[in-house]
N, C-alpha and C positions, 0 to 999 in steps of 0.2 A: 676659442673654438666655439663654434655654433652646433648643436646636434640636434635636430629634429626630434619632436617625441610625439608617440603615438595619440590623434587626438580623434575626438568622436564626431568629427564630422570634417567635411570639405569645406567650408566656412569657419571652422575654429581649430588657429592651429599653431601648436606647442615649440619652441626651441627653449635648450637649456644652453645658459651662456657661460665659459667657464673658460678659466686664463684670461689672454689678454688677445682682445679681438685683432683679428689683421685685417686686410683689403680684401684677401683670399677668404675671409668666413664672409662675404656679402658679396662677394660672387656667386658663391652659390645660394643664401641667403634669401636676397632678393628674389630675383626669379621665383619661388616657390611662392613669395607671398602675391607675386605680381600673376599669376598663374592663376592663384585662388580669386585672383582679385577681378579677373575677366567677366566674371559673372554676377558681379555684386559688392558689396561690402564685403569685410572678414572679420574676426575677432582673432586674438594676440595675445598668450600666457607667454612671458617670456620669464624664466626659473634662473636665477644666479646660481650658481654653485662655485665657490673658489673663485668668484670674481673678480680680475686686476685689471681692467677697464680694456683702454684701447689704445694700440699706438696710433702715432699722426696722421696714418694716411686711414683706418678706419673709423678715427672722430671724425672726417671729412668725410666719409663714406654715410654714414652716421646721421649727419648734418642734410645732408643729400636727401639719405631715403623721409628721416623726418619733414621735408619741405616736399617731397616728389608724391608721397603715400599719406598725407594729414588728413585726409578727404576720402581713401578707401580704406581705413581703419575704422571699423566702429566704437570696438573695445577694446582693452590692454590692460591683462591682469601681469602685473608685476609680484612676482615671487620669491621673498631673500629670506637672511635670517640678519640682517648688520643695520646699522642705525644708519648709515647715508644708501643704502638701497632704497628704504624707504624715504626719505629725504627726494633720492633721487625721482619718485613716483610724483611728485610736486613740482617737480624743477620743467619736469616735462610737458605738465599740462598748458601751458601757453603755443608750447610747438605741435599742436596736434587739436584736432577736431574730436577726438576720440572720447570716449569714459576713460578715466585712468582711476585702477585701485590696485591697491597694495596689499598684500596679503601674506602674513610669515609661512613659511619653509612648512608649517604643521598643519598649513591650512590648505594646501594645494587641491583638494577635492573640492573645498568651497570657491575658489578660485575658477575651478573648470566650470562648476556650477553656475555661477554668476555668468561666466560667458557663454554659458548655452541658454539665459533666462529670453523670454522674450520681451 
């Protein structure tokens, strides 16, 4: 499941990811970032909580948006508490133009922070 979470501007903007992604969370997903993304860059907290990845058709979902959106991402603050979340904040930096940083579950304020710095 993808939830949207409230964020301090129309250029930086929050989902918390939790279970196990479908095709149906990047249905709606998309679109919201692709919306933000009409008028510029955007910046990207996405917060694990109970995270059990993705079945097959939203790895390819996935796979998509990071080759379609590498270039209107600026930033992507990565939020978990588990040693391959962070793992995971590295694994990414090759598919993406963006900043990628990683930041534990306690630090989510410094997180919003960094993506509102200039």
């Amino acid at each position: 499941m993808i939830e949207k979470l409230p964020s301090p501007s129309d250029k930086v903007l929050g989902f918390k990811l939790s279970g196990k992604l479908h095709d149906a969370d990047y249905k709606t997903f998309v679109p919201l970032i692709d919306e933000a993304a009409k008028s510029g860059k955007v910046r990207l907290l996405s917060q694990f909580h109970d995270f059990h990845g993705w079945d097959l058709h939203a790895l390819w979902d996935d796979i998509k948006f990071s080759t379609t959106h590498c270039t209107t991402i600026e930033r992507i603050a990565l939020v978990g508490d588990k040693t391959w979340e962070k793992w995971m904040a590295k694994v990414c930096v090759p598919f993406t133009m963006a900043k990628v940083k990683y930041f534990d579950v306690s630090e989510i304020d410094k997180a919003w922070a960094w993506l509102q710095e200039a």
